[in-house]
N, CA, C and O atoms as a GROMACS GRO file, in nm:
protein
  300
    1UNK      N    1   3.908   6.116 -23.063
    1UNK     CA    2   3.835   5.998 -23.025
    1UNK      C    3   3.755   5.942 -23.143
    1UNK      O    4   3.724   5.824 -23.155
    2UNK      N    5   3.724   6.040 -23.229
    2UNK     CA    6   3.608   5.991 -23.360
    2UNK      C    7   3.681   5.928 -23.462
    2UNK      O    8   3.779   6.000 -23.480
    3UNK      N    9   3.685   5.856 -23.519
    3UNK     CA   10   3.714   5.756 -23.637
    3UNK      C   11   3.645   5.780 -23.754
    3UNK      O   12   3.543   5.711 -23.758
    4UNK      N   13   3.663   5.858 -23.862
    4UNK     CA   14   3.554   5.856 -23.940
    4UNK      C   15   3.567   5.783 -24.049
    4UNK      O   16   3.685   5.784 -24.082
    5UNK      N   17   3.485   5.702 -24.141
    5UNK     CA   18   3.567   5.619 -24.270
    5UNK      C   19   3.565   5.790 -24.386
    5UNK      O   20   3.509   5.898 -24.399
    6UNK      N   21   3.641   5.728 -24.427
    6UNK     CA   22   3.714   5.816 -24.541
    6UNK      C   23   3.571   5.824 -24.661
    6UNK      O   24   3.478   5.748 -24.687
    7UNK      N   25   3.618   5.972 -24.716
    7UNK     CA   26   3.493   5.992 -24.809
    7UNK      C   27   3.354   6.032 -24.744
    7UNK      O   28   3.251   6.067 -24.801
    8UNK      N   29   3.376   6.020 -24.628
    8UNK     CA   30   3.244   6.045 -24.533
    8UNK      C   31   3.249   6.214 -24.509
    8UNK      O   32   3.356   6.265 -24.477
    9UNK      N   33   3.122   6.300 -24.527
    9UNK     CA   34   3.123   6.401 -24.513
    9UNK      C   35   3.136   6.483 -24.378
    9UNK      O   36   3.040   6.432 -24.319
   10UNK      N   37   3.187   6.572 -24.291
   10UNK     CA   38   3.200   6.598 -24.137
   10UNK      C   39   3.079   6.668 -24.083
   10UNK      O   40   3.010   6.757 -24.132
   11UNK      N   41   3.069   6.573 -23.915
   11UNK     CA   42   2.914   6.650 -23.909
   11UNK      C   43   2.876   6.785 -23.987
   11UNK      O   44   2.965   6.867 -24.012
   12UNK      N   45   2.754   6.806 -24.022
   12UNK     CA   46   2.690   6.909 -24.081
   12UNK      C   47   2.727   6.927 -24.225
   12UNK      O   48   2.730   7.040 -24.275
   13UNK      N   49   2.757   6.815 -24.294
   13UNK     CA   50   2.800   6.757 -24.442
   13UNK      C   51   2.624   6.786 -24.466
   13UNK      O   52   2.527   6.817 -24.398
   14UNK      N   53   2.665   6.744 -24.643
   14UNK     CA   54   2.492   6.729 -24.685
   14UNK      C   55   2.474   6.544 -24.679
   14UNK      O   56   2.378   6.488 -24.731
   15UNK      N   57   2.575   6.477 -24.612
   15UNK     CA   58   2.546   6.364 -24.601
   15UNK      C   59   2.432   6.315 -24.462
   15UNK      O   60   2.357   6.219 -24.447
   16UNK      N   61   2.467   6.437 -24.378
   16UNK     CA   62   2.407   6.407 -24.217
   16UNK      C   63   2.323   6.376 -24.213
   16UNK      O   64   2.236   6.439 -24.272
   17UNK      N   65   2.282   6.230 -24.126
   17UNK     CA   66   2.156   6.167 -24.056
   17UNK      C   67   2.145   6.197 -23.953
   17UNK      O   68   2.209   6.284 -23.896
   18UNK      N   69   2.055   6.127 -23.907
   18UNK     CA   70   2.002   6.196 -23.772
   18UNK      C   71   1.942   6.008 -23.708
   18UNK      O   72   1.880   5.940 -23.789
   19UNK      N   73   1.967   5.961 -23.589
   19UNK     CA   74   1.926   5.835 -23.543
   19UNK      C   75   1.902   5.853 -23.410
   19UNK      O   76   1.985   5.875 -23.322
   20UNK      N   77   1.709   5.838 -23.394
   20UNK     CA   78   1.666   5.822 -23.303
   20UNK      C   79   1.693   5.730 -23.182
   20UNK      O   80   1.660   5.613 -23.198
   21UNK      N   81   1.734   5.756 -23.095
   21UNK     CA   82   1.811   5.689 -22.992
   21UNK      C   83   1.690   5.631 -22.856
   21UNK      O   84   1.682   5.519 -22.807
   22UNK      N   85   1.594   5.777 -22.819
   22UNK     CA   86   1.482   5.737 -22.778
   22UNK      C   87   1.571   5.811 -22.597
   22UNK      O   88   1.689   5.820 -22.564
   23UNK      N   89   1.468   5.840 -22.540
   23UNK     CA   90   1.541   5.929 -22.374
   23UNK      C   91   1.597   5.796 -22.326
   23UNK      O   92   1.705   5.829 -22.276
   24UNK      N   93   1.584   5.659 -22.313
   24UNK     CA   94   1.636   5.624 -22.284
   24UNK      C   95   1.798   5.580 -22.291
   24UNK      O   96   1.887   5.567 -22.207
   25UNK      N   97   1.787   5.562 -22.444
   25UNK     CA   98   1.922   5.567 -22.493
   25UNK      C   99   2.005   5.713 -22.496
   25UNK      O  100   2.128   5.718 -22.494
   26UNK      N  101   1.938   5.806 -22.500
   26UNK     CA  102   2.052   5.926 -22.488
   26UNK      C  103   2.124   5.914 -22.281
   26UNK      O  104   2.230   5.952 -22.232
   27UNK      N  105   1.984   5.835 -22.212
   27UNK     CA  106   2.057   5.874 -22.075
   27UNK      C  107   2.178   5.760 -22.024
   27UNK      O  108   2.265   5.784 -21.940
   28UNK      N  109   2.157   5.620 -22.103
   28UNK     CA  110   2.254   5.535 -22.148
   28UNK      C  111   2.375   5.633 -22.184
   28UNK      O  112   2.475   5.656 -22.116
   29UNK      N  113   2.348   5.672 -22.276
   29UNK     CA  114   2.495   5.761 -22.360
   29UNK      C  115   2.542   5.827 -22.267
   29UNK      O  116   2.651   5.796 -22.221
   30UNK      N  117   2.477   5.926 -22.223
   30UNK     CA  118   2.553   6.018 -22.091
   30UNK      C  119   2.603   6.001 -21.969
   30UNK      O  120   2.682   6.078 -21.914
   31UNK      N  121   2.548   5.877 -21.915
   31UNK     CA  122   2.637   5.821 -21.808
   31UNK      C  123   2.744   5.758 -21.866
   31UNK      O  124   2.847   5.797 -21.809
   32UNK      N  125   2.765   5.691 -21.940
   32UNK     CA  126   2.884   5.618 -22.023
   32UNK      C  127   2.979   5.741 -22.028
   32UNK      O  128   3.087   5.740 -21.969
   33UNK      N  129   2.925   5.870 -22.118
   33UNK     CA  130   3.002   5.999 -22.164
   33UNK      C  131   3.021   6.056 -22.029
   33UNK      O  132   3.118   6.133 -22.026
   34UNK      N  133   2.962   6.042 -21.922
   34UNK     CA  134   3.034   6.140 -21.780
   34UNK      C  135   3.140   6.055 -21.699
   34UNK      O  136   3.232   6.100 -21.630
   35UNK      N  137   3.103   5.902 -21.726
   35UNK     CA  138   3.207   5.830 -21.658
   35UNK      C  139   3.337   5.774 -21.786
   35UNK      O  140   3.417   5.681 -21.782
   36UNK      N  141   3.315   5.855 -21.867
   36UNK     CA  142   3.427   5.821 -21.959
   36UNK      C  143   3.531   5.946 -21.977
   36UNK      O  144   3.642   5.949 -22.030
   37UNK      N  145   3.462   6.037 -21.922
   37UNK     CA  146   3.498   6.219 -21.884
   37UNK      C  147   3.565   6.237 -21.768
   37UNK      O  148   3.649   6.323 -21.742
   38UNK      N  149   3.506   6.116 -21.676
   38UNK     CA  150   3.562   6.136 -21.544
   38UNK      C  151   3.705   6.063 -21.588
   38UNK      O  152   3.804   6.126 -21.622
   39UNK      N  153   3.697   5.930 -21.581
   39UNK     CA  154   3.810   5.866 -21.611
   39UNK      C  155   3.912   5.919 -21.731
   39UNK      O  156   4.031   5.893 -21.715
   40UNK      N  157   3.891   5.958 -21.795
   40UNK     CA  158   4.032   5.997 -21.871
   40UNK      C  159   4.038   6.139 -21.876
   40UNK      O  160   4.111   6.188 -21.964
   41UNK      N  161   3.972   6.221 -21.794
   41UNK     CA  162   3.963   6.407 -21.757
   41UNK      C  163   3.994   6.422 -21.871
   41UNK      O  164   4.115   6.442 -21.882
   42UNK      N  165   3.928   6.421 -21.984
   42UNK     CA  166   3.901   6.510 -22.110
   42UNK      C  167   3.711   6.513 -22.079
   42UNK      O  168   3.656   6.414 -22.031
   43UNK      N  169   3.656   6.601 -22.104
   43UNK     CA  170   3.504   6.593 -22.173
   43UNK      C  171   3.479   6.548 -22.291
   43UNK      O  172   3.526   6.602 -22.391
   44UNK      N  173   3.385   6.418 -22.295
   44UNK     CA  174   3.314   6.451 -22.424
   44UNK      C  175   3.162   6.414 -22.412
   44UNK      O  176   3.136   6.360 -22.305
   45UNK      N  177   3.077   6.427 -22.481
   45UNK     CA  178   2.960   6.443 -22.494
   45UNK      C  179   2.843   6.285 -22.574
   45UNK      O  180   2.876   6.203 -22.660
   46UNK      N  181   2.729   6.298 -22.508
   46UNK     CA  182   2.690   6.160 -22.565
   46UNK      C  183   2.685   6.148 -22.754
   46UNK      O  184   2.690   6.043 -22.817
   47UNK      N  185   2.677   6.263 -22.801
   47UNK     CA  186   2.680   6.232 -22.919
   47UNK      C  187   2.841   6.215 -23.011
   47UNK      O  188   2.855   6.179 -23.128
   48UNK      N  189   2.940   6.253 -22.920
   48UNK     CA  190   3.114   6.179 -22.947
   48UNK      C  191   3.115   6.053 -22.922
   48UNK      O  192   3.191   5.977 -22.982
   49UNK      N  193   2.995   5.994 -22.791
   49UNK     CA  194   3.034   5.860 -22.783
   49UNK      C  195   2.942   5.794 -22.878
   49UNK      O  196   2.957   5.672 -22.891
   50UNK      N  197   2.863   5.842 -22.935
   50UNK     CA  198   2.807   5.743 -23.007
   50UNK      C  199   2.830   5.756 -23.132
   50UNK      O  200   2.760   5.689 -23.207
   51UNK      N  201   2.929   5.840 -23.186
   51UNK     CA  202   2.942   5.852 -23.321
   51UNK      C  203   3.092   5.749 -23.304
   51UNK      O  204   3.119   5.711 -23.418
   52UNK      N  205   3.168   5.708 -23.230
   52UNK     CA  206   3.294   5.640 -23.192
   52UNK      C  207   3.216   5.518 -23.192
   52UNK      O  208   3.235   5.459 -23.298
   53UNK      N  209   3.135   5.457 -23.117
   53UNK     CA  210   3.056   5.362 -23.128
   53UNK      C  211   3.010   5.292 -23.318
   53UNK      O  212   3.030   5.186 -23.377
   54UNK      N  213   2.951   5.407 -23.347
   54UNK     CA  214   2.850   5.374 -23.509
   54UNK      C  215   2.995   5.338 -23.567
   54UNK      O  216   2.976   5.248 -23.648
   55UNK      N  217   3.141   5.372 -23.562
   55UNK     CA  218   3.202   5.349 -23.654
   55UNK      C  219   3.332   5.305 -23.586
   55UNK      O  220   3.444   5.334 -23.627
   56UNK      N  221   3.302   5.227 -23.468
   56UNK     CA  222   3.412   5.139 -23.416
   56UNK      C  223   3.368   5.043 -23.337
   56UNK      O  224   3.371   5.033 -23.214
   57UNK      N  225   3.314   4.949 -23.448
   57UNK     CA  226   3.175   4.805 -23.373
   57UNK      C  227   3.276   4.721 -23.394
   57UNK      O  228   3.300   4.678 -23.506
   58UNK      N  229   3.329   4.698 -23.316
   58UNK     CA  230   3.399   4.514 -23.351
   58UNK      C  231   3.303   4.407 -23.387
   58UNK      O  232   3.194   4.387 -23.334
   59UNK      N  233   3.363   4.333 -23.495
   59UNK     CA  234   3.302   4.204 -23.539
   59UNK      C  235   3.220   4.136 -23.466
   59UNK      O  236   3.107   4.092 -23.490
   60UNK      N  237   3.320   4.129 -23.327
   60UNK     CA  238   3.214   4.030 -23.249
   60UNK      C  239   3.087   4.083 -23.191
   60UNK      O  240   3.013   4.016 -23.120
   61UNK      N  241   3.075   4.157 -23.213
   61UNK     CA  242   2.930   4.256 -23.168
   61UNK      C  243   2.864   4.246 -23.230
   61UNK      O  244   2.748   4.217 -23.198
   62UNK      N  245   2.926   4.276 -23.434
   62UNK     CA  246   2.834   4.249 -23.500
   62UNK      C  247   2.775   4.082 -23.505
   62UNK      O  248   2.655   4.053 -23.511
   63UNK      N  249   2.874   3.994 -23.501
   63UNK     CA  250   2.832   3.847 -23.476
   63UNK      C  251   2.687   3.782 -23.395
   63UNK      O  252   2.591   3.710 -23.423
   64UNK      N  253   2.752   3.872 -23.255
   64UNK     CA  254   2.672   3.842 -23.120
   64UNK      C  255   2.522   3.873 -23.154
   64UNK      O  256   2.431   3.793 -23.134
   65UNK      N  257   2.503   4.017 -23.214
   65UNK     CA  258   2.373   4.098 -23.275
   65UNK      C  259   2.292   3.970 -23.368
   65UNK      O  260   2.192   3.912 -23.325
   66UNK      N  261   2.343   3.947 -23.471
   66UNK     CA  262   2.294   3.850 -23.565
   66UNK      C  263   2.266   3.699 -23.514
   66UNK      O  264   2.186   3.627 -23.575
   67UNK      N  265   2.341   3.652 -23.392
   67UNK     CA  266   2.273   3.572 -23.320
   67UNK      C  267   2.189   3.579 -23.234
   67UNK      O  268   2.099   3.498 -23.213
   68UNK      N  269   2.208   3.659 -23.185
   68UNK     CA  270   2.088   3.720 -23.106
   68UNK      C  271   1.926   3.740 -23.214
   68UNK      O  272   1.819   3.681 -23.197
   69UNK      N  273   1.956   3.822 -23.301
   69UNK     CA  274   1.864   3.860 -23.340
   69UNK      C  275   1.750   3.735 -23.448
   69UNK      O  276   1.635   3.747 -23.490
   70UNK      N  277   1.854   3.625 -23.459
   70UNK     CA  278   1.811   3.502 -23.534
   70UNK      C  279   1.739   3.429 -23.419
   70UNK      O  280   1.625   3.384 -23.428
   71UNK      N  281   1.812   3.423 -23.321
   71UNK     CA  282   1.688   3.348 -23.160
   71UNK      C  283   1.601   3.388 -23.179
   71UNK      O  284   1.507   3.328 -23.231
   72UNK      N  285   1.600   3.529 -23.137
   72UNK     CA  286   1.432   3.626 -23.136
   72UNK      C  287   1.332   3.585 -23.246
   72UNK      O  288   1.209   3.586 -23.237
   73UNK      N  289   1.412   3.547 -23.357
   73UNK     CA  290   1.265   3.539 -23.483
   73UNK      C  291   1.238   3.407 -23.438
   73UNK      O  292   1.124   3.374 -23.470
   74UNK      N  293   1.294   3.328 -23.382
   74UNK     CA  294   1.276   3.173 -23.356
   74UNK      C  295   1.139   3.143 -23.250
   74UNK      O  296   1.061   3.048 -23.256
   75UNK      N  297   1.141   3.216 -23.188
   75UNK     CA  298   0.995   3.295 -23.094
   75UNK      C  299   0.870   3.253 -23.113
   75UNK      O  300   0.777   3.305 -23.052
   0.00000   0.00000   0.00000
C-alpha cells in the first residue's frame, strides 16, 4: 500500500520524522484505517494510512489547499 519516493530512507532510517497529528487526527486516521481493513480484509494501521496519504496527494488537493488557504489570509 506505501509508495515511497526513491532515495528516501525506510521507517527507522536516520532520515525519520515524526508529525504531530493531535488525538484528533490520529482518531480520524483509525476509523478511515478500520473501515479501509474492513473493506478490503487486509489490516492496516493509522500510521500505513497516513504515510500512503504524505506521499500520494494528488494535485488537486494540493491546488484546493492553496486556495483554500489564500481565502483564509483574506480574513
Amino acid at each position: 500500500m506505501e509508495t515511497r519516493p526513491k532515495g528516501r530512507s525506510p521507517q527507522g532510517g536516520k532520515t525519520t520524522r515524526v508529525v504531530y497529528v493531535g488525538s484528533d487526527g490520529y482518531e480520524s486516521l483509525l476509523k478511515a484505517a478500520i473501515a479501509i481493513s474492513h473493506e478490503s480484509g487486509k489490516q492496516i494501521t493509522p500510521a500505513m494510512l497516513a504515510r500512503h496519504l504524505a506521499f500520494n496527494i494528488p494535485e488537486a488537493t494540493i491546488k484546493n489547499l492553496i486556495k483554500e488557504m489564500k481565502n483564509t489570509n483574506d480574513e
